[in-house]
ZATORSE-959631 format. One record per residue (C-alpha): residue in one letter; x, y, z. Coordinates in pm, whole numbers, plus 50000, padded with zeros to 5 digits. Layout:
N
AXYZ/...
END
This chain:
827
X465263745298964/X462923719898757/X461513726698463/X457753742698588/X459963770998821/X461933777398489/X459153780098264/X457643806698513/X460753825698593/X461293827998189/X458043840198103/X457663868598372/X461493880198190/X460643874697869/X456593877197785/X455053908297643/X452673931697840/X448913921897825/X446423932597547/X447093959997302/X449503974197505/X451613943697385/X451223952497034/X453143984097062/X455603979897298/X456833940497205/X460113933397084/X459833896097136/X460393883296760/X457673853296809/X455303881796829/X456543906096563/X456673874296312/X453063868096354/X452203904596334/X453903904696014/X452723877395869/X448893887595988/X449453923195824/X450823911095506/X447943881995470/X445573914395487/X447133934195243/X447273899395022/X443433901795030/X443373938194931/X445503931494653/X443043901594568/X440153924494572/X442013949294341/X442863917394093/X438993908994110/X438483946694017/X440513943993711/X439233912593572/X435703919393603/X436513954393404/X437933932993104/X435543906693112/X433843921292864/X434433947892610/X434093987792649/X432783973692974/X431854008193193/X432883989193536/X435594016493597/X437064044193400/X440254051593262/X441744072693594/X440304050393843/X441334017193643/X444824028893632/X444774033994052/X443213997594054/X446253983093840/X449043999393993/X448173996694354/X447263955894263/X450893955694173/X452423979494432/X450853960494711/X451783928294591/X455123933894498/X455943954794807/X453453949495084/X452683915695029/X455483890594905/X458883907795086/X456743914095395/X455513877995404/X459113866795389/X460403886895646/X457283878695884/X458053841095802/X461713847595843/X461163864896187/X459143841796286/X461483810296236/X464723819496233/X465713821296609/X463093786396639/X465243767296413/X468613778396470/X468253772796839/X468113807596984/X465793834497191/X465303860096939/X466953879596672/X470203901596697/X467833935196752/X464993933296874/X464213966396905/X465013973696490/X462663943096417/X459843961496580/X460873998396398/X460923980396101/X457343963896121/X455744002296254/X457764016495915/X455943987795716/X452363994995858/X452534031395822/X454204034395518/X451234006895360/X448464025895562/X449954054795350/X449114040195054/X445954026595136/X444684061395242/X445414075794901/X443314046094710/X440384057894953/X440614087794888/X440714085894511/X444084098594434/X446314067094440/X449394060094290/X448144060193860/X451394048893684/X451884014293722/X453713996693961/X457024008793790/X455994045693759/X458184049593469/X459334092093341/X458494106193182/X454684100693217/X455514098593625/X457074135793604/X455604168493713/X454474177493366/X452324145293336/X451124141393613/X450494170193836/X448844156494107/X449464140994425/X448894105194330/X452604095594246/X454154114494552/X452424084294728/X453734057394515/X457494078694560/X457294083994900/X454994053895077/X457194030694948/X460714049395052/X458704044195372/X457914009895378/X461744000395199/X463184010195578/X461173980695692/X463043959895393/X466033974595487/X465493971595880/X464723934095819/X467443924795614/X470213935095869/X468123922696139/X468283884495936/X471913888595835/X473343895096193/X471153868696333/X472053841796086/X475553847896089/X476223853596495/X472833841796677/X472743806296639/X473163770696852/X476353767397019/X478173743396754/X475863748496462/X478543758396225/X477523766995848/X477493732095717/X474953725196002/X472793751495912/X469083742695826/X468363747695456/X466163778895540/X468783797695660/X470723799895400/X467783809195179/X466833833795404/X470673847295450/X471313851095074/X467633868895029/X468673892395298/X471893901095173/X469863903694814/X467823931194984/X470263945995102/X471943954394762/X468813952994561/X466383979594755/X469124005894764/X468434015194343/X464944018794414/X465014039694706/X467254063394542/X465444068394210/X462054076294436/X464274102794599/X465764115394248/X461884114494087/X460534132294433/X463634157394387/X462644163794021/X458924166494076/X458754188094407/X461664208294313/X462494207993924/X465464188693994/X465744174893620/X467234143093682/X465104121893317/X464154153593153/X466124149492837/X465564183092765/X467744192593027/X470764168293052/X468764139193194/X467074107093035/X464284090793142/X466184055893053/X467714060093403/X464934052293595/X464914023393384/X467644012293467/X467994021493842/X464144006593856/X465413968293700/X468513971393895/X465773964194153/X463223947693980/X464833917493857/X466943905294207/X463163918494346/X461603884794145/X464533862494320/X464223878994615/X460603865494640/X461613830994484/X464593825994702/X462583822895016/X459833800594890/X462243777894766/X463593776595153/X460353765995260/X460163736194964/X462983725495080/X462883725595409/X458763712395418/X459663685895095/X461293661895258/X459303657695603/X456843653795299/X458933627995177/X459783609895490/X463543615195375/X466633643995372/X467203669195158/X468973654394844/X472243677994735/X472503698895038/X475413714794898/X474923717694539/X471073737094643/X473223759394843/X475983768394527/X472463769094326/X470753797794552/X474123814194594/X474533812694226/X471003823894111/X471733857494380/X474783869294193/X472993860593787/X469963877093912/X472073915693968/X472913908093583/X470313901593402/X468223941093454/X468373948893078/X466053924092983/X463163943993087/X464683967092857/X465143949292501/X462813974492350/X464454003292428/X466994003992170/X469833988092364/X473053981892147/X473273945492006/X476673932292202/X474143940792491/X471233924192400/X472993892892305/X474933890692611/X471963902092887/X469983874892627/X472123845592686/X472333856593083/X468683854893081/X468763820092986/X471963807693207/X469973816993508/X467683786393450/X470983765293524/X470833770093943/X467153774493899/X467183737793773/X469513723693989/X467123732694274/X464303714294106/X466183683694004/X467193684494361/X463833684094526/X462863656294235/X465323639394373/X464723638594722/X460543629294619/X462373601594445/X464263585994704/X461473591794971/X457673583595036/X455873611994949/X452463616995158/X449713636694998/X449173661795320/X448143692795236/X451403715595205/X452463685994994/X449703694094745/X450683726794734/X454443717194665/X453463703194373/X450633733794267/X453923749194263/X455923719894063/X453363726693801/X453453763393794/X456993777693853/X458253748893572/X455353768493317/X456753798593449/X460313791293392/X459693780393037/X457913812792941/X460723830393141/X463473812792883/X460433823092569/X460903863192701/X464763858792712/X464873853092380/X465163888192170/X463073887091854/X460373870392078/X460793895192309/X460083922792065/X456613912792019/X455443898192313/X456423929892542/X454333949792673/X451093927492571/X449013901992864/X451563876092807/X454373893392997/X452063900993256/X450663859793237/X454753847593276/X454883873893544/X452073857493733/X453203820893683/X456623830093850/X455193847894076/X452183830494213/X453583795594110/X457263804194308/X455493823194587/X451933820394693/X452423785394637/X455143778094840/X453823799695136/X450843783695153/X452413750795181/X454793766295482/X451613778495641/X449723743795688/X453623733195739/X453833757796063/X449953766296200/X450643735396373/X453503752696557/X451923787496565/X448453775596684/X449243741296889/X446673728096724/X445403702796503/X443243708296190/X438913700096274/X437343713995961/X439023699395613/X438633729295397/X442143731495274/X441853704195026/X438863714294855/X440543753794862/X443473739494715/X442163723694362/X440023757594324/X443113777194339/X444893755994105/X442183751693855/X441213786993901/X444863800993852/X446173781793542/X442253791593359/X443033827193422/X446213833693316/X446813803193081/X443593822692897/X445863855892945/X449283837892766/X446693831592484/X444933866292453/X448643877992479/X450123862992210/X446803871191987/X448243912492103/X446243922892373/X448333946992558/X448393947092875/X447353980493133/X444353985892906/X441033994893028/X438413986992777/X438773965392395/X436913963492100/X434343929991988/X435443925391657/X439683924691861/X438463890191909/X439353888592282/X436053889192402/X435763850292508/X439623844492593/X438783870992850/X435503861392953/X437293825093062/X439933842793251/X438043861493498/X435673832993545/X439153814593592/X440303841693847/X436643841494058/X437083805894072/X440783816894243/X439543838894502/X437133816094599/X439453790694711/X441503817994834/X438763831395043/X438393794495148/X441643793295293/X441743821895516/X438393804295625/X440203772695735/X443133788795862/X440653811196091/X438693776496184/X441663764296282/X442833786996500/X439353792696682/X438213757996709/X440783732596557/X441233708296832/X444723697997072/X447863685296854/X451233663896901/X454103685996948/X455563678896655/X452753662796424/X454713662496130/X457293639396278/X460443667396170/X464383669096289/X464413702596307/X464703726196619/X461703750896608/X459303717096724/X461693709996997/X459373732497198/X455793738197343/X453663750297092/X452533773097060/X455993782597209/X456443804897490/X457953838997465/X461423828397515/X461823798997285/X463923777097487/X464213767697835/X468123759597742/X469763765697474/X471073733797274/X473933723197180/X473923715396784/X475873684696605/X473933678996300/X470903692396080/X468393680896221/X468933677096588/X465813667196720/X465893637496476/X469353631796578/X468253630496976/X464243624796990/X464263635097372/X466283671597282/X462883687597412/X463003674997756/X466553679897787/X466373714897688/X463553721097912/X465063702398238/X468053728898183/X470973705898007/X471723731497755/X473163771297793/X471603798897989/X469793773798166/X469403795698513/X467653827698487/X469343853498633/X468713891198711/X465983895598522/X468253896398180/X467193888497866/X470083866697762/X471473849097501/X474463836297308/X476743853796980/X478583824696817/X481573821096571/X480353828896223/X482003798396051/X482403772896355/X479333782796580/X481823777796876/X480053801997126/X481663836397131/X480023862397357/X477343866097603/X474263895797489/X471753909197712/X468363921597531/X466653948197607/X463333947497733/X459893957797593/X459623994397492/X457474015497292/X460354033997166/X460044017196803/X456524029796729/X457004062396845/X460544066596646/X458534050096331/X455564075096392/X458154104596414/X460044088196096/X456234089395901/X456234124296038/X458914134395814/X457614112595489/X454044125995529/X455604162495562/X457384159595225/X454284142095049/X451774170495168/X454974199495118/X454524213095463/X458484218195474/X458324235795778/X458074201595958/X460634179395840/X463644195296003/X461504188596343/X460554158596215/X464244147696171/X465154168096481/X462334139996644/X464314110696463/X467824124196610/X466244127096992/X464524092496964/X467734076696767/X470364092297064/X467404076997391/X467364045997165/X471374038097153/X471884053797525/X469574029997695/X472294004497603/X475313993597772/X476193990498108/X479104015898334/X480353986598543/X482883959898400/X480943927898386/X483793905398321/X483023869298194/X479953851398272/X478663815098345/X476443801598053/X477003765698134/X479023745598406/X482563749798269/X481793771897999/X481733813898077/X482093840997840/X482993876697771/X480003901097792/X479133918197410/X479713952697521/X483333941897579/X484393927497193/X485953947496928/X482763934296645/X480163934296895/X476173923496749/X476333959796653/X479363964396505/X477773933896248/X474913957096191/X476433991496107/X478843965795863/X475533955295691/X473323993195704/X476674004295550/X476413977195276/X473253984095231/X474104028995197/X477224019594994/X474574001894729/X473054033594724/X475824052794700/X477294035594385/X473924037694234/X473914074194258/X477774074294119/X476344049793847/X473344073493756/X476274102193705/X477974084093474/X475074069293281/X473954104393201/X477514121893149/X478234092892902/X474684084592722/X472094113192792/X471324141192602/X472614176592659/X476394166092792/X478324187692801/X476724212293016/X476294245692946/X478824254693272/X481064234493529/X481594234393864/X484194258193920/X486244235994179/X487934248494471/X491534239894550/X490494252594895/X487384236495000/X488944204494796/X491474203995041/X489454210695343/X487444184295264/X490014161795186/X491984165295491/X489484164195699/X488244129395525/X491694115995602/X491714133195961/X488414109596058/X489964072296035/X493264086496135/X492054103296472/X488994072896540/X492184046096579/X494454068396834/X491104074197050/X490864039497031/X494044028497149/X494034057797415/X491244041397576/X492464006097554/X495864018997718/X493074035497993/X494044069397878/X491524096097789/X490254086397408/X488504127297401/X491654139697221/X491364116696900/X486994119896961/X487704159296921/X489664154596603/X487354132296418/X484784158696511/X486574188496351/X487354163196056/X483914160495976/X483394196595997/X485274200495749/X483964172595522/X480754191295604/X482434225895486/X483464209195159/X479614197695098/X478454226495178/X480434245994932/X479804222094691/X476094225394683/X476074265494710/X478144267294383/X476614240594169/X475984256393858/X471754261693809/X470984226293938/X467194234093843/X468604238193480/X470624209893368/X471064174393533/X474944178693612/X474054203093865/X471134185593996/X473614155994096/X476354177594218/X473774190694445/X472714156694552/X475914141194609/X476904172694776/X474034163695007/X474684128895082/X478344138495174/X476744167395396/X474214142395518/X476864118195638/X479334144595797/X476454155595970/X475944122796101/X479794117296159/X479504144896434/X476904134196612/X478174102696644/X481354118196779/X479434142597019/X477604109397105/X480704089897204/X482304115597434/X478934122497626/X479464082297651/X483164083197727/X482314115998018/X479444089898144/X481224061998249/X479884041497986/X483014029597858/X486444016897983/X489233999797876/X487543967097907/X483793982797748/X485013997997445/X482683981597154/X480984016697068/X484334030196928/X484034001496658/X481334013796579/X481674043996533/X485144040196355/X483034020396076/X481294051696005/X483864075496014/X485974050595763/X483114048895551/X482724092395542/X486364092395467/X485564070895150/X482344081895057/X483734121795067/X486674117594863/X484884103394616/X482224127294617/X484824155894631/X486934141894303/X483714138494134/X483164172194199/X485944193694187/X488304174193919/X485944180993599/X485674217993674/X489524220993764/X490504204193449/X488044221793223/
END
């Protein structure tokens, strides 16, 4: 077969369908990426507009541009859409887009998730959007702090959006993250262990496993706050056992990781576009690895400092104080690193070098404001006023927009095939670095003279009146160049003429392709020895496309490609992908069903709403597999391997681990919000316990321990080639009675409308009836599997599966049970 046949044979397997039709029913992550990255670019211009909105209301004093109500929409959906429709989007469009280019793969792990996830992320935003149209957006910043967020200040609608439009658009986050973890970790380059990985990936590994801890906190407060408004749930009314402080501290749980989380990534792209830059590698490999793996882990422990003001005890401010400043440590180890690597190269002035060093500049101003805020007597005066919101924008802008900008002139290249005609960017570039540091250098200033910040209108004689005139100048002068470069990165794409391959003269394997590429990546899959590989053999492209790597001979019309050793890359399993469907954007359509039936309280709905999810979640799992032992398969001459659906941690066994990391996160966050307000808020003891139940303790209990207990013999009954539907039965009737337990639980918590102990009992007696729920369909699920065919003693990777859930009820109900039952029984 030579290379032409290939190409052809590839493309009819792999391509999307024609026109529109494409757009919903792709999988293929080539397409998704750009999607995402188009989308997010679009809300970046929206939030833009909004910024424009706000400056041109203080550019003067008791300026009538906007009123009070509508100014406080403009603010906190500029916020909410950059923060979560913009900058994590961006990411995981970039990341989506790369990752299976450079680590020398097809696609990602799921295909299928990556296109749910991107449906959840345009609904969920179009959400939002709808409700600024309509006048009754989101009106409490983009932190929506209680109490002011509660039913009794605001009434209306507005914050249900804010609650539930971004619980919508976190599943995308969510989605995303496990899609990037499994693929990182199991979808690379035969022999690209994890000292071979390209730079990028590791960013983009530890950001994903950041999301995955981070989100969980915010995604359970918005379901708390929703609880409390829609149904008096009085989870931060102090008056009633709860504390407002808790969202507080649930939100910055979030909210600080959230600010790495968007650094993190941009840093991957500095140093992976730096030192093409540079004409030179990456100087400290290693230590910029330690230093991203180290700035994860500070960033989960440094929350409180969003809090100084709140009257936190001493020991804690001087200890979340002196965090705040040790996280400059990795953060400068990175930067000395990339000096470094500038240093020992020959830096060439193209364009996504000039915006390397916009963000040089910036982040560095950033940081140093960031060590200022750290600081607690400075902290005290400065919070809350435009300075905050000034540092805010330097770390942000300066360690995001910045960076991303640079990877976009880095990749259009790639994206496009195509050179640059029209020489815009350079000119857009020194108006969006001139106009950014005059409009919030100007801000810093006005700051630190006590202008707080979230106000609508000032007074002449304040004395702010020309410090604020220069900064929106400053920031019209930013959207201009702004508006300049989505002008030249349209040009370019329309009319830009043909370019090299690889015009930037890089090692690494995303421009050992066609570009733009084709649908399926590679023709072959390489084989990887170094970090750069197509530096290490120039002529890796024709190789690959001649057939000299894996999975060289299309075959059956499979979409196929390789699971590798985590830590060696040594290839482990052979995966089939399934095709294009439209089975994402329906099940994300049926998902926004069931949000946009809670924000608009038609009830009624949600149960078939989640009776929708259930049907599309069982077609969506059933279409894969296969009932006939496939036994091992040629990928290479010499080399064959074992099919997934025959491994004990299949691809999906890697992403239930992850999802579960990702629900355990959320599940110690509610455990931590008990415990917070038993031990700190107002009102403890309440006025009655839970009477527990020896009984339904026990039921519960055993049937926790039944689960794991029963999941293993069904296992080894169907590896012996025995019938595993004894042990399936017995995990069933153990979650039944987890479910029982639950159950009981929440129909005897003691008035849960009238004190916050009973409002969490009832919750965590939820989430335990949630998950035994989902423990028996999952059973149900695997004996309609095991009765057809689908599994044998060879094909037995669903029981994994499933067995990680079961475990993970087991845990989760005990837990929930003790906290539960033991105060009442010892009271």
């Amino acid at each position: 077969m030579n290379a032409l046949e290939r190409h052809r044979r590839l493309t009819t397997i792999w391509a999307s369908e024609p026109g529109m039709r494409g757009w919903v029913s792709t999988v293929n992550h080539t397409d998704l990426g750009r999607m995402f990255l188009f989308t997010a670019f679009v809300f970046f211009v929206i939030g833009g507009l909004l910024a424009m909105l706000i400056r041109a209301q203080l550019a003067t004093p008791h300026s009538a541009f906007a009123g009070p109500e509508i100014y406080n929409q403009i603010f906190t959906m500029h916020g909410t859409i950059m923060m979560f429709l913009f900058a994590i989007p961006s990411f995981e469009g970039l990341a989506i887009y790369l990752l299976p280019k450079i680590l020398g793969t097809r696609d990602l792990a799921f295909p299928r998730l990556t296109a749910y996830g991107y449906w959840c992320y345009v609904f969920g935003g179009a959400m939002l959007l709808v409700s600024m149209l309509l006048g009754i957006a989101p009106d409490g910043g983009w932190f929506i702090y209680p109490p002011l967020s509660g039913a009794i200040h605001s009434p209306g609608i507005n914050i249900d959006f804010w609650l539930i439009g971004i619980t919508f658009v976190e599943i995308s986050a969510i989605a995303a993250a496990v899609e990037i973890t499994v693929s990182i970790l199991k979808y690379r380059a035969p022999g690209m262990s994890l000292e071979k990985m390209p730079i990028f990936a590791w960013y983009a590994l530890i950001t994903a496993l950041m999301i995955l801890t981070g989100f969980p906190p915010l995604i359970l407060e918005s379901v708390l706050l929703e609880l409390e408004r829609a149904f008096g749930l009085p989870f931060f009314q102090a008056e009633l056992g709860g504390d407002s402080l808790l969202w507080q501290h649930l939100f910055w749980l979030f909210g600080h990781p959230e600010v790495y989380i968007i650094f993190l990534p941009a840093a991957g792209v500095i140093s992976t576009v730096l030192p093409v830059m540079c004409r030179t590698t990456l100087l400290g490999y290693g230590w910029i690895v330690a230093a991203a793996v180290a700035l994860a882990f500070l960033s989960f422990g440094l929350w409180v400092h969003h809090m100084f003001t709140t009257g936190i005890p001493h020991m804690g401010l001087a200890f979340f104080s002196a965090a705040s400043t040790l996280v400059a440590v990795p953060t400068g180890v990175q930067i000395f690193a990339w000096i470094g690597t500038m240093w020992k190269g020959r830096p060439e002035l193209h364009l996504p070098m000039l915006h390397i060093l916009g963000f040089f500049c910036t982040f560095v101003i950033g940081g140093l404001t960031g060590v200022m805020v750290a600081v607690v007597p400075f902290d005290w005066q400065a919070h809350d006023t435009a300075f905050i919101t000034a540092h805010l924008h330097y770390v942000l802008f300066g360690g995001f927009v910045f960076p991303i900008l640079a990877g976009v002139y880095y990749w259009l290249p790639h994206v496009t095939g195509q050179r640059r005609f029209f020489r815009l960017g350079e000119l857009a570039f020194a108006l969006v670095f001139l106009g950014f540091h005059v409009t919030f250098l100007a801000m810093h200033w006005v700051g630190l003279m006590g202008q707080r910040r979230r106000i609508p209108t000032y007074a002449p004689e304040d004395g702010w009146t020309a410090i604020n005139l220069i900064s929106s100048i400053g920031s019209f002068v930013l959207a201009i160049g702004l508006a300049m470069i989505v002008i030249d990165v349209v040009l370019h794409a329309l009319i830009a003429a043909r370019g090299k391959r690889n015009p930037w003269g890089a090692g690494t394997s995303e421009w050992a392709m066609m570009t733009p590429p084709p649908a399926y990546n590679f023709a072959s899959l390489p084989h990887v020895d170094s970090r750069a590989p197509l530096a290490a053999d120039p002529n890796l492209a024709v190789r690959l496309a001649r057939g000299e790597g894996y999975l060289a001979t299309p075959r059956k019309g499979w979409r196929e490609t390789l699971s590798v050793d985590i830590a060696t890359g040594r290839p482990e399993m052979h995966v089939i992908y399934p095709a294009n469907t439209r089975l994402p954007v329906t099940m994300s359509a049926v998902t926004g069903l069931f949000f946009l039936s809670l924000l608009v309280k038609f009830y009624w709905t949600v149960p078939l709403a989640l009776a929708g999810v259930v049907i599309l979640a069982w077609k969506w799992v059933w279409g894969l597999g296969c009932k006939e032992d496939l036994g091992a398969l040629r990928v290479r001459e010499g080399v064959t391997l074992p099919n997934a659906a025959t491994a004990e941690r299949s691809p999906g066994w890697w992403g239930t681990l992850f999802l579960l990391t990702a629900n355990a996160t959320f599940f110690g966050s509610l455990l931590f919000g008990f415990a917070f307000l038993w031990t700190v808020a107002p009102g403890w003891p309440p006025p009655a316990w839970f009477a527990g139940s020896m009984v339904t303790a026990g039921v519960g209990c055993l049937g926790a321990l039944l689960g794991p207990v029963a999941m293993r013999q069904a296992i080894r009954a169907n590896r012996r080639g025995d019938t595993p539907l004894p042990g399936i039965v017995l995990v069933l009737i153990g979650a039944l009675g987890v479910a029982i337990a639950c159950t009981a639980m929440m129909l005897q918590t003691p008035a849960p409308m009238g004190h916050a102990y009973g409002a969490t009992l009832l919750v965590l007696g939820g989430y335990g009836l949630f998950h035994a729920v989902l423990g028996v369909l999952m059973a149900v699920f695997l004996t309609a599997r095991v009765l057809s065919g689908f599994t044998s003693p060879a094909r037995w990777a669903e029981f994994p599966i499933v067995c990680l859930w079961i475990d993970y009820l087991s845990i989760v109900s005990l837990l929930i049970l003790l906290a539960g039952h033991l105060p009442g029984l010892l009271s």
